[in-house]
LUMTILUM-373414 format. One record per residue (C-alpha): residue number from 1; residue in three letters; x, y, z. Coordinates in steps of 0.5 Angstrom, whole numbers. Layout:
BEGIN
+-----+-----+-------+-------+-------+
|   n | res |    xx |    yy |    zz |
+-----+-----+-------+-------+-------+
| NUM | ALA |     X |     Y |     Z |
...
+-----+-----+-------+-------+-------+
***
This chain:
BEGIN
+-----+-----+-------+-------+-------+
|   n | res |    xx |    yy |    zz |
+-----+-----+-------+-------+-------+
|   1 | UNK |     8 |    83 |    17 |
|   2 | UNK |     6 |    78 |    13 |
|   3 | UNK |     3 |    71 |    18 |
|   4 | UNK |     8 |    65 |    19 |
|   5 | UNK |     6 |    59 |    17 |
|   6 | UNK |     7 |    52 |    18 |
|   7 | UNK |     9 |    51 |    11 |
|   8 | UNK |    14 |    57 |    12 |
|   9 | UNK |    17 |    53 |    18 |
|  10 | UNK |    17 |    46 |    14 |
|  11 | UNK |    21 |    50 |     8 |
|  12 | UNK |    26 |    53 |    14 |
|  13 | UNK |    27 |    47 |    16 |
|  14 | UNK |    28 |    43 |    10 |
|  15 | UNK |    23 |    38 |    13 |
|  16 | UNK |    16 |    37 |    10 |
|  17 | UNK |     9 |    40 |    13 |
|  18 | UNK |     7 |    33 |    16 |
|  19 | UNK |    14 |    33 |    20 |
|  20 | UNK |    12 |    40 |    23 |
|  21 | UNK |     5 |    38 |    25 |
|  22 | UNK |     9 |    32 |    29 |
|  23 | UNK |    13 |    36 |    32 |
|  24 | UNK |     8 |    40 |    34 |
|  25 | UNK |     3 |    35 |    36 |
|  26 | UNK |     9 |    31 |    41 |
|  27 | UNK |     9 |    25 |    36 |
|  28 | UNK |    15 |    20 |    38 |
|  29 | UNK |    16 |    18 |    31 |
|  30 | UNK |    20 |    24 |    30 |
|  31 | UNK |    28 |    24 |    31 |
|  32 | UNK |    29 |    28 |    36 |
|  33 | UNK |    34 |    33 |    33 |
|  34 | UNK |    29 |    35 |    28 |
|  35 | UNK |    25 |    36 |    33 |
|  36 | UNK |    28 |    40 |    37 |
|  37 | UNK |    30 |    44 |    30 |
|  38 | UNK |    23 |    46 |    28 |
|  39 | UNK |    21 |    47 |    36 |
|  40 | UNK |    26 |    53 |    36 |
|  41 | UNK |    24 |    55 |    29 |
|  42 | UNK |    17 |    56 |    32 |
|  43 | UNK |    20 |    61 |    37 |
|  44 | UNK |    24 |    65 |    34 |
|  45 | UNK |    18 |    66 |    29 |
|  46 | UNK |    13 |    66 |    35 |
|  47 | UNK |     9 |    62 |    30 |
|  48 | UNK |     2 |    59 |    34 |
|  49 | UNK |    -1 |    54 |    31 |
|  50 | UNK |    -9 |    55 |    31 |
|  51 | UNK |    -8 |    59 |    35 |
|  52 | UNK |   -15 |    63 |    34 |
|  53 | UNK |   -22 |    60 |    35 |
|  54 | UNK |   -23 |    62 |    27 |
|  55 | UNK |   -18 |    57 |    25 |
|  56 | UNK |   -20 |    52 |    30 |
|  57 | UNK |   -27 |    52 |    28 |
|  58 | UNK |   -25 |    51 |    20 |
|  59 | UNK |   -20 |    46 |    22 |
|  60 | UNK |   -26 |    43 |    25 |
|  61 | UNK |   -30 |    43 |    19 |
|  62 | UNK |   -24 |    42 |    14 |
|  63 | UNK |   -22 |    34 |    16 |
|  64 | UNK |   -20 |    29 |    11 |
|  65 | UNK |   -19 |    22 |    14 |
|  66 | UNK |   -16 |    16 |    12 |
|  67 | UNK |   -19 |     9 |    13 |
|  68 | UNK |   -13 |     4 |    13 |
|  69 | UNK |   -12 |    -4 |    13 |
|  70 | UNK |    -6 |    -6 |    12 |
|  71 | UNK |    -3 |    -1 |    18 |
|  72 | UNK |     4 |    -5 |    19 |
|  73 | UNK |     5 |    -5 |    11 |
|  74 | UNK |    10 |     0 |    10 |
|  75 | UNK |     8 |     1 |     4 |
|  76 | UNK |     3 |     5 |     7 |
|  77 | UNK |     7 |     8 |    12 |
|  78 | UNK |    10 |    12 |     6 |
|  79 | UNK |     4 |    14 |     2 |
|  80 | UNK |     1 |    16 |    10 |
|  81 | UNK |     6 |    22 |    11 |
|  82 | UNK |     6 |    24 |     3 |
|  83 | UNK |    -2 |    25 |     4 |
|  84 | UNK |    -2 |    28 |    10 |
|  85 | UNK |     4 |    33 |     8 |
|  86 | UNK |    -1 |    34 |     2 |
|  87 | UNK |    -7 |    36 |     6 |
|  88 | UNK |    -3 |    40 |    12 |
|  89 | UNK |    -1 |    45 |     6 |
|  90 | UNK |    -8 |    46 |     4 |
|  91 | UNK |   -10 |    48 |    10 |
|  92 | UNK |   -14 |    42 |    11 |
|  93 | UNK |   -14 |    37 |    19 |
|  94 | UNK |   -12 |    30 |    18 |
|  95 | UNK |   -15 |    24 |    22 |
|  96 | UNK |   -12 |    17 |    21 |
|  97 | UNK |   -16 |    11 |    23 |
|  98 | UNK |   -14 |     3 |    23 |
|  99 | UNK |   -19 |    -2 |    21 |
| 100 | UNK |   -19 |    -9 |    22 |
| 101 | UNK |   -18 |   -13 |    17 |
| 102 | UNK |   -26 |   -17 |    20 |
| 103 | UNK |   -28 |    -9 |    20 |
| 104 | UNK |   -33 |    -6 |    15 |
| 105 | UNK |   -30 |     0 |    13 |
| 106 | UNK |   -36 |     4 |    10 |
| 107 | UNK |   -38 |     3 |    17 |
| 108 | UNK |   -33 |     6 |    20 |
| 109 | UNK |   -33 |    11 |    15 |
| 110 | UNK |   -41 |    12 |    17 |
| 111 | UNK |   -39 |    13 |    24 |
| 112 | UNK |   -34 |    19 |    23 |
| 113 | UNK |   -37 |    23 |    18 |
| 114 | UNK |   -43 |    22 |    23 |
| 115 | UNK |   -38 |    25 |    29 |
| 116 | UNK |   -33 |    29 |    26 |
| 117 | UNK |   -36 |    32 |    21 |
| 118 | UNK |   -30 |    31 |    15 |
| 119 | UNK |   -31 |    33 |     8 |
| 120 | UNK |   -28 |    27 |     5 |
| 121 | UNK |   -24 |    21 |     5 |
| 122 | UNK |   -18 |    16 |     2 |
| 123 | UNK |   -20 |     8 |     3 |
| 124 | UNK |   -12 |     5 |     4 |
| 125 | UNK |   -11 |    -2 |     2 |
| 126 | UNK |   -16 |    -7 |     4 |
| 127 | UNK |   -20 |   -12 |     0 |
| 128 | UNK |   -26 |    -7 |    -3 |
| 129 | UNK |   -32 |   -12 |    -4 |
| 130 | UNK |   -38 |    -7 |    -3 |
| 131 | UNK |   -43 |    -6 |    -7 |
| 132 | UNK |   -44 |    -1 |   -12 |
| 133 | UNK |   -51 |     1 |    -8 |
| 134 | UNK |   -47 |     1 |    -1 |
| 135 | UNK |   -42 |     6 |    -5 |
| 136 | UNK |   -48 |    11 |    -6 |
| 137 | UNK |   -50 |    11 |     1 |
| 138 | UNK |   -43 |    15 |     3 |
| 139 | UNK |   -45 |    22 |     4 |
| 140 | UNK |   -37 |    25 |     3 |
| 141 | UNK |   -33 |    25 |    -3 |
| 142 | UNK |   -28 |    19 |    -3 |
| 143 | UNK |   -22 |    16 |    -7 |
| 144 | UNK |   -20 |     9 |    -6 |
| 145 | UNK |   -12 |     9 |    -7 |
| 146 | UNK |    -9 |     2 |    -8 |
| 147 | UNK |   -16 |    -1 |    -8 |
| 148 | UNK |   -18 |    -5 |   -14 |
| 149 | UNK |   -27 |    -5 |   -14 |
| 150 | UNK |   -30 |   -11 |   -17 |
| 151 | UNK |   -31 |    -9 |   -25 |
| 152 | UNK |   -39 |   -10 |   -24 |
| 153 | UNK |   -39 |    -4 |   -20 |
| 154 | UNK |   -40 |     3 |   -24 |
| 155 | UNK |   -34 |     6 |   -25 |
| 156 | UNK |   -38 |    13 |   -24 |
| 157 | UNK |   -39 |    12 |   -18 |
| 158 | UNK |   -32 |    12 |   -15 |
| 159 | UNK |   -26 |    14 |   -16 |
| 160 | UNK |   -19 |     9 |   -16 |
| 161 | UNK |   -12 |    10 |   -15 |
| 162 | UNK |    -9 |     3 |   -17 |
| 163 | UNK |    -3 |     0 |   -21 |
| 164 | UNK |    -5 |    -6 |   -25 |
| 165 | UNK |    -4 |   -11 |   -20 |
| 166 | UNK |    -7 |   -17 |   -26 |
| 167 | UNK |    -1 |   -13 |   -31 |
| 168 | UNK |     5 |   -12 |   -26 |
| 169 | UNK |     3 |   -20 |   -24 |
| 170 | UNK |     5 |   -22 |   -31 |
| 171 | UNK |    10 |   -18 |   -32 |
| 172 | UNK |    14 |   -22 |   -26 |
| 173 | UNK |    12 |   -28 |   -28 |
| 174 | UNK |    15 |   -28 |   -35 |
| 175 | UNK |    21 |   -24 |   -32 |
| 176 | UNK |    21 |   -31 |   -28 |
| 177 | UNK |    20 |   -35 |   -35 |
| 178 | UNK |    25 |   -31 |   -39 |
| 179 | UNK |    31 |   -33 |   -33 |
| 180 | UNK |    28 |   -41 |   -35 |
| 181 | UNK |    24 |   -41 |   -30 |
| 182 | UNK |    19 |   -47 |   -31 |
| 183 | UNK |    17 |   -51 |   -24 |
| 184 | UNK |    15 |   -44 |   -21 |
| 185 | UNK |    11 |   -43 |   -13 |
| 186 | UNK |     6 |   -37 |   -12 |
| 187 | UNK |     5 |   -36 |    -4 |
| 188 | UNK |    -4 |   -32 |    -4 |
| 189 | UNK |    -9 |   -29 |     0 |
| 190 | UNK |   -14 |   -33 |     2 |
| 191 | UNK |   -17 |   -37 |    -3 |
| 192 | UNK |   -23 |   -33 |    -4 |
| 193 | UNK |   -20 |   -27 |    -4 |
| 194 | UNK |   -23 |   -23 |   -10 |
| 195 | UNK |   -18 |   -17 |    -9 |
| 196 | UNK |   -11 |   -17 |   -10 |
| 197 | UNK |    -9 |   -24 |    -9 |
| 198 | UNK |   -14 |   -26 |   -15 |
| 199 | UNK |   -11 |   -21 |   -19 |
| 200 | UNK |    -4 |   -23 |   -18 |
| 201 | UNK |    -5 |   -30 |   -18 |
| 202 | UNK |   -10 |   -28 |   -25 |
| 203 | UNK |    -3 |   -25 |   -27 |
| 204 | UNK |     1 |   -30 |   -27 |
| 205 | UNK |    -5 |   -36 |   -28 |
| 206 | UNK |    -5 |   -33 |   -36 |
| 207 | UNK |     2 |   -32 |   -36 |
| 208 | UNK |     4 |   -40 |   -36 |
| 209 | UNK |    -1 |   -42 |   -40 |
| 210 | UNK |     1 |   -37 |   -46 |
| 211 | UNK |     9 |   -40 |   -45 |
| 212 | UNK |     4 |   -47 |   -45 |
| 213 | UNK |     7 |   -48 |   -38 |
| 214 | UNK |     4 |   -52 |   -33 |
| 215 | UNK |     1 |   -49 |   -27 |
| 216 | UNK |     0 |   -54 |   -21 |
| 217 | UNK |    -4 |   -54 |   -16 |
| 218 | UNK |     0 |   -56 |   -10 |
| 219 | UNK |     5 |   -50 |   -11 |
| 220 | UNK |    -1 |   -45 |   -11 |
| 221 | UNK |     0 |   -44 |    -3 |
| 222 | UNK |    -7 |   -41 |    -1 |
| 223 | UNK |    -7 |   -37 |     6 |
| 224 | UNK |   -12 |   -39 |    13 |
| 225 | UNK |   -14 |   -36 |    17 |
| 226 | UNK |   -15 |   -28 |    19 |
| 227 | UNK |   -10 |   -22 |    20 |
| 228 | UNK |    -4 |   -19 |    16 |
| 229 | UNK |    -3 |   -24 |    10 |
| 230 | UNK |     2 |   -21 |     7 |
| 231 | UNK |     7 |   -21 |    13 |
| 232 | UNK |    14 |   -24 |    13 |
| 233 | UNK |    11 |   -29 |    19 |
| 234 | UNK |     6 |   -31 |    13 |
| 235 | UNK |    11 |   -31 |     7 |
| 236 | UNK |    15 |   -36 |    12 |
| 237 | UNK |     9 |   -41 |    15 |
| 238 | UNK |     7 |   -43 |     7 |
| 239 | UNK |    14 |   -44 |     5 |
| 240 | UNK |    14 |   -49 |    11 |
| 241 | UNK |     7 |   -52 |     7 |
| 242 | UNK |    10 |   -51 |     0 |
| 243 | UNK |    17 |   -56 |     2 |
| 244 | UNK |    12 |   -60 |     6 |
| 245 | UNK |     9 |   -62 |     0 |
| 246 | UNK |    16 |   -65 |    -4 |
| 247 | UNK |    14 |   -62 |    -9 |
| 248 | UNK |    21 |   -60 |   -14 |
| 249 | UNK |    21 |   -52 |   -16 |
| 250 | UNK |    25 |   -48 |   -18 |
| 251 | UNK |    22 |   -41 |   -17 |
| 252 | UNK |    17 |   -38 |   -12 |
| 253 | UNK |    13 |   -32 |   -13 |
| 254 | UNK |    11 |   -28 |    -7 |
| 255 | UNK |     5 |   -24 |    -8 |
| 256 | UNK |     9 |   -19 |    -3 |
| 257 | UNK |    16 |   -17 |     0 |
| 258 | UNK |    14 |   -18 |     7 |
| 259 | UNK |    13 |   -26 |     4 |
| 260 | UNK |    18 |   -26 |     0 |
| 261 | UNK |    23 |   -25 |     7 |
| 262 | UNK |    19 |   -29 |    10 |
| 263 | UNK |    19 |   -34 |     5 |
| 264 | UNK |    27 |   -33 |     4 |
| 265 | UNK |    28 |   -35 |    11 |
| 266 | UNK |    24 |   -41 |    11 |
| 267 | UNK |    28 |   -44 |     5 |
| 268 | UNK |    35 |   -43 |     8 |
| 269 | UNK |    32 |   -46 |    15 |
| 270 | UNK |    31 |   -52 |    10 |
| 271 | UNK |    38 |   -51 |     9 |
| 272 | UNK |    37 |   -48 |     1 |
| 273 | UNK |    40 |   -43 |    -2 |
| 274 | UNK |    37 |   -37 |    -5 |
| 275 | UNK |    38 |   -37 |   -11 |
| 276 | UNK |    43 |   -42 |   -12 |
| 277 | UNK |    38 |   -48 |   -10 |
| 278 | UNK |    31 |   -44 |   -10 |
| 279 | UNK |    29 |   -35 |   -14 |
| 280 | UNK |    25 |   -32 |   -10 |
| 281 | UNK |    21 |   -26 |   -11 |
| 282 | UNK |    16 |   -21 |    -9 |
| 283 | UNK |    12 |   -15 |   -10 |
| 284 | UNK |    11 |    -8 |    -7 |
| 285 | UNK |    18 |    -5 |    -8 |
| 286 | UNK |    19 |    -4 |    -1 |
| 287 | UNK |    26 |    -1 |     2 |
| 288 | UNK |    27 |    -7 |     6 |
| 289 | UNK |    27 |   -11 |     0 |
| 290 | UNK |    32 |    -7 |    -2 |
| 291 | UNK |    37 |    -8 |     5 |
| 292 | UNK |    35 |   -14 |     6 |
| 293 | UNK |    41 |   -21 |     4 |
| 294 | UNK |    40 |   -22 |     0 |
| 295 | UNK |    36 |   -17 |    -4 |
| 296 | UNK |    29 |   -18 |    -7 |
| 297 | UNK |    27 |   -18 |   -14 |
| 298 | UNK |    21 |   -15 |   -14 |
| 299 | UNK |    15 |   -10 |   -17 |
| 300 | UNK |    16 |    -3 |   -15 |
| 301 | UNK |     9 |     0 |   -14 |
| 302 | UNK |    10 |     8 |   -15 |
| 303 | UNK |     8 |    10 |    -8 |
| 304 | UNK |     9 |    18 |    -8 |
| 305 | UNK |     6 |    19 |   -15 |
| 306 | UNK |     0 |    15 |   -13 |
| 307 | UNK |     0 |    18 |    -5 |
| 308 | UNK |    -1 |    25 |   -10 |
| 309 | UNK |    -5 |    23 |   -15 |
| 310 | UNK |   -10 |    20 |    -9 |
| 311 | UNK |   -10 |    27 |    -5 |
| 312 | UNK |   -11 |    32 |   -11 |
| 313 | UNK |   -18 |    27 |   -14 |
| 314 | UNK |   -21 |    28 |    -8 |
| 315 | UNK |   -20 |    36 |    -8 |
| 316 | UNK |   -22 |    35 |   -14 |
| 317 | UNK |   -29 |    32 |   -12 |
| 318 | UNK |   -29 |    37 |    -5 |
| 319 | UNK |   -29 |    43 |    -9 |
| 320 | UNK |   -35 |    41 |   -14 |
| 321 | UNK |   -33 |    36 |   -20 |
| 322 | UNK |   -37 |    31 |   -21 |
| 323 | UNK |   -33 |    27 |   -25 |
| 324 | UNK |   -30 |    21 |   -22 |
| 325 | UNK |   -24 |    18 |   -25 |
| 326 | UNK |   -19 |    11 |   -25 |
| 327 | UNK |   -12 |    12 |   -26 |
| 328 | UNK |    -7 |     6 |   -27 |
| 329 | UNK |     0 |     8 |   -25 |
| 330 | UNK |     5 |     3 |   -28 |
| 331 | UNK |    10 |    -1 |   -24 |
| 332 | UNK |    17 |    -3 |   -25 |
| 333 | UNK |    21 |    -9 |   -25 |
| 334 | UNK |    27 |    -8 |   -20 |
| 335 | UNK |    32 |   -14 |   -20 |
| 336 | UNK |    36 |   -16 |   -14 |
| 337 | UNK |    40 |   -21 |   -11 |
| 338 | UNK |    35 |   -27 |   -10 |
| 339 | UNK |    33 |   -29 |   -16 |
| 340 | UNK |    37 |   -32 |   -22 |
| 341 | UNK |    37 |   -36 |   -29 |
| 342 | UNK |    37 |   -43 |   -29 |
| 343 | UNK |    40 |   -48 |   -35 |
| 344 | UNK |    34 |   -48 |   -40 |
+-----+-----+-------+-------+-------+
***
C-alpha cells in the first residue's frame, strides 16, 4: 500500500500543507474545528509524520529558514503561510526566525546556517543595505522577497522578488492628481531610509513635478525614532505632526495601509472627514484596508504570486542554477472609500 502523506492529508481536508503542519505541531493559530478535522484525518490513515529516523535526519538537513523584519506586518503573515506550504510539499523543514528592526540579518543568518545546518534562505522585508562583499560571504543560496537592494550592488550576486516600489509610488500619486488633488501630504520612513521609504517618496517626488506641481517640505512627514514605522500608531502620530504644522492639504499619502488607518484616525479626532475635508490613501492592499471604514484606496501588492515565485527561485538555486535572477511583479490600484475628486 502506497504511503500516506502530509499532502494526501491536507488534499482530504481541503486545507493547505502548512494547516496540517500546524495541527500537528499544536500551533494556537488554528480554528479548532479544522484542527480537530485534520487530527482525526491523521487517525483514520494512521499517518505518522517523521516517524522514522531516515526522515528525520533528511529533515534535519532539508531546512529553508525565513528571516523576517517586519513580523507584525500582515502582509507578511500572508506570504509566510504561502512559503511554508510551498516548502512543506517539497518535503523540505521550515524554520521561521524574527529579526529586529536594529539586527543585522546576514548576521543572523550566519548564525543558523552555522547551527542548523539549512540549505537556503528567504530575506522578508526590512531595509536591505548590505554590501555586495557582505552578500558573497552568505554560504547558502538565498532570495530577497519584497526587498529592493541598492542598484550599485551586482545583480548576480543575488536574487529579488519585488514590486517597483518607485513605479507603484507613481502610479498613486498621479491617481491623486487626476482626482485634482494639488496640495498632497506623504507620511515616511526615516529620513535616511534608503529602501522602501526613499523609493516611494522618489515615486511620488518625480510625479508632482511632471504635473509641475509644488512638492512642500512641511507635508513631507518623516519618521523618528526605532520599531515598526509603518504601523497604525506611526500613521496616527505623524498625521498629529502634519495638522500641527497648519498647513492646507488636501491629500495624504501614507507610504502603508496601517499609516493610512492611523492616519484616518488622527484627522476624524481633528474633527475632519475622510474624504470630505481630507483623501487618504496607503500602499500594500492589506485586507483590513478593505474592512476598514472607511475603506482604503490603495496599492495592492501581489503577495501570493510574489510568495511563489519567492520559493521556486530559491529551488532553483538549491538544485544547481547559478543564475540569479530579478522579478518585478506589478501592482494595482484598488480604489476605496477614502479618497475623492476634488473641484479642479
Amino acid at each position: 500500500m502506497e504511503k500516506y502523506t502530509i499532502k494526501d492529508i491536507a488534499k482530504e481536508c481541503g486545507v493547505g500543507v502548512s494547516t496540517v503542519s500546524r495541527a500537528i505541531n499544536n500551533h494556537p493559530d488554528i480554528n479548532p474545528h479544522t484542527k480537530k478535522l485534520i487530527l482525526e484525518k491523521i487517525e483514520e490513515k494512521n499517518y505518522r509524520p517523521n516517524s522514522s529516523a531516515r526522515t528525520l535526519k533528511k529533515m534535519e538537513n532539508n531546512t529553508i529558514a525565513v528571516l523576517i523584519k517586519g513580523i507584525s506586518n500582515p502582509l507578511f503573515h500572508y506570504m509566510i503561510d504561502i512559503i511554508q506550504s510551498e516548502v512543506l510539499s517539497k518535503d523540505y523543514a521550515f524554520i521561521l526566525k524574527k529579526v529586529g528592526f536594529d539586527e543585522d540579518e546576514t548576521i543572523v543568518a550566519d548564525e543558523i546556517i552555522r547551527e542548523q545546518k539549512i540549505k537556503g534562505i528567504v530575506f522578508l522585508g526590512g531595509i536591505f543595505t548590505h554590501t555586495e562583499e557582505r552578500l558573497k560571504t552568505l554560504t547558502v543560496p538565498f532570495v530577497l522577497s519584497t526587498i529592493s537592494p541598492s542598484k550599485a550592488i551586482d545583480g548576480r550576486v543575488y536574487s529579488a522578488i519585488s514590486i517597483d516600489d518607485v513605479r507603484e509610488s507613481a502610479r498613486m500619486t498621479e491617481y491623486l492628481i487626476k482626482l485634482n488633488h494639488k496640495k498632497i501630504a506623504i507620511l515616511l520612513a526615516k529620513k535616511e531610509d534608503v529602501s522602501v521609504g526613499y523609493l516611494r517618496y522618489q515615486g511620488f517626488e518625480e510625479t508632482m513635478k511632471k504635473h509641475g506641481l509644488k512638492v512642500d517640505e512641511d507635508l513631507i512627514i518623516y519618521s523618528e525614532g526605532d520599531g515598526d514605522l509603518f504601523s497604525m500608531e506611526n500613521g496616527y502620530n505623524l498625521t498629529k505632526q502634519l495638522l500641527s504644522r497648519g498647513k492646507e492639504f488636501t491629500a495624504i499619502f501614507a507610504i502603508s495601509d496601517r499609516m493610512a488607518i492611523g492616519s484616518i484616525k488622527a484627522l476624524i479626532e481633528a474633527g475632519k472627514k475622510v474624504p470630505e475635508d481630507v483623501s487618504v490613501a496607503g500602499f500594500d492592499g492589506l485586507d483590513i484596508s478593505y474592512y476598514y471604514n472607511p475603506s482604503i484606496t490603495t496599492i495592492r501588492q501581489p503577495v501570493e504570486e510574489m510568495a511563489k515565485e519567492t520559493i521556486k527561485q530559491l529551488f532553483m538555486l538549491i538544485k544547481g542554477s547559478d543564475t540569479n535572477k530579478h522579478m518585478i511583479f506589478e501592482g494595482s490600484i484598488v480604489e476605496g472609500n477614502s479618497t475623492r475628486k476634488i473641484r479642479g
